[in-house]
Steps between C-alpha positions, in 0.01 A plus 500: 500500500170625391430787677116667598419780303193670621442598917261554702585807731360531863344807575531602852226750433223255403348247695325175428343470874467756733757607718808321440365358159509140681258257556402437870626198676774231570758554203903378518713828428873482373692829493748536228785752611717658323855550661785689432797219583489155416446213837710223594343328705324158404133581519351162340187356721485765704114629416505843603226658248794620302741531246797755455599647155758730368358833524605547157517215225364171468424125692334224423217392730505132413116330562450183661161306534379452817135486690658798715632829436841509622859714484777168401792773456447874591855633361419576149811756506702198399299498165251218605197479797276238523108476579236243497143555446210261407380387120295813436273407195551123458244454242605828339139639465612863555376493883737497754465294820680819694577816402797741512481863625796725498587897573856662515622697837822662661601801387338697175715440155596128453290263250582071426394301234433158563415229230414149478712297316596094433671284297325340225502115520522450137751777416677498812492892435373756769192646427378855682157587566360801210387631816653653759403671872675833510528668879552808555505717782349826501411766799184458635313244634560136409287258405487119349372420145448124397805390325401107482454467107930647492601287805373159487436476069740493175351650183759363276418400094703161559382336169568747259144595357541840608232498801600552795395144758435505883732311713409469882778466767586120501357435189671151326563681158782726719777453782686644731268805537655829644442915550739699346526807697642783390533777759575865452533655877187343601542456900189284579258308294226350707297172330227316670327228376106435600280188495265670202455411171593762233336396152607604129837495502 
């Protein structure tokens, strides 16, 4: 697996809209939370606006297409959670048709990782995203910061010319799209999702 190598880092301290660092308005919010002991319970179609992960280590958030946003498995402590979203940039012109806000809470000292990744068609290998959304939680007040060009885009040099390419969610040239999240005492990561366009990604 190709793995990101560069991150963008949330900074609780800076805000991209006042207050909370959110737009205003109807938005679907999924809480990623981090926990200490692994569930047993089957928690597949049960949309609760979340999805457990080991507090420490890694799960794969497997992506699904769908015209709703949606929780399809919320134990990721087995290694594997699933969630559906809609196509965000079907003609791939850098705009999204939503956006994706997140901001890291619980208590101060735990950070995640999370990456976009897929399997190359051609290849059949997994590609990572070169970028990555890096969480961390600091003291203070907590705020969101756009994180749609990590989340919903793959900047992956698939045909060797040494350029990096831009691969939307969905897009035909991948499959079986996924966020690798990689969590390091992180107790709550909260993501919503707003019906706004965010443009050069």
């Amino acid at each position: 697996m190709r793995l990101g190598i560069f991150a963008l880092t949330i900074s609780m301290a800076s805000s991209v809209y006042a207050g909370n660092g959110a737009p205003s308005g109807a938005h679907y919010s999924l809480n990623i939370i981090g926990v200490p002991k692994s569930k047993s319970a089957s928690m597949q179609q049960n949309d609760g606006h979340r999805i457990f992960v080991p507090l420490s280590g890694s799960t794969r958030i497997l992506l699904r297409e769908g015209a709703e946003f949606k929780v399809l498995d919320a134990n990721g402590t087995d290694g594997t959670a699933a969630f559906q979203l809609p196509n965000p940039d079907p003609d791939n012109d850098g705009t999204t048709r939503y956006s994706v806000f997140a901001r890291a809470l619980g208590k101060p000292g735990g950070e995640a990782r999370i990456t976009t990744c897929a399997t190359d068609t051609v290849t059949g290998e997994e590609v990572c995203s070169l970028l990555s959304m890096v969480a961390v939680r600091d003291g203070g007040k907590q705020t969101f910061s756009n994180v749609s060009k990590q989340l919903l885009y793959v900047y992956a040099d698939l045909d060797g010319d040494s350029m990096e390419e831009r691969y939307p969610l969905f897009d035909e040239r991948l499959q079986d799209y996924f966020w690798q999240y990689d969590n390091n005492g992180l107790k709550l990561l909260q993501l919503r999702f707003y019906e706004i366009a965010t443009s050069g990604n």
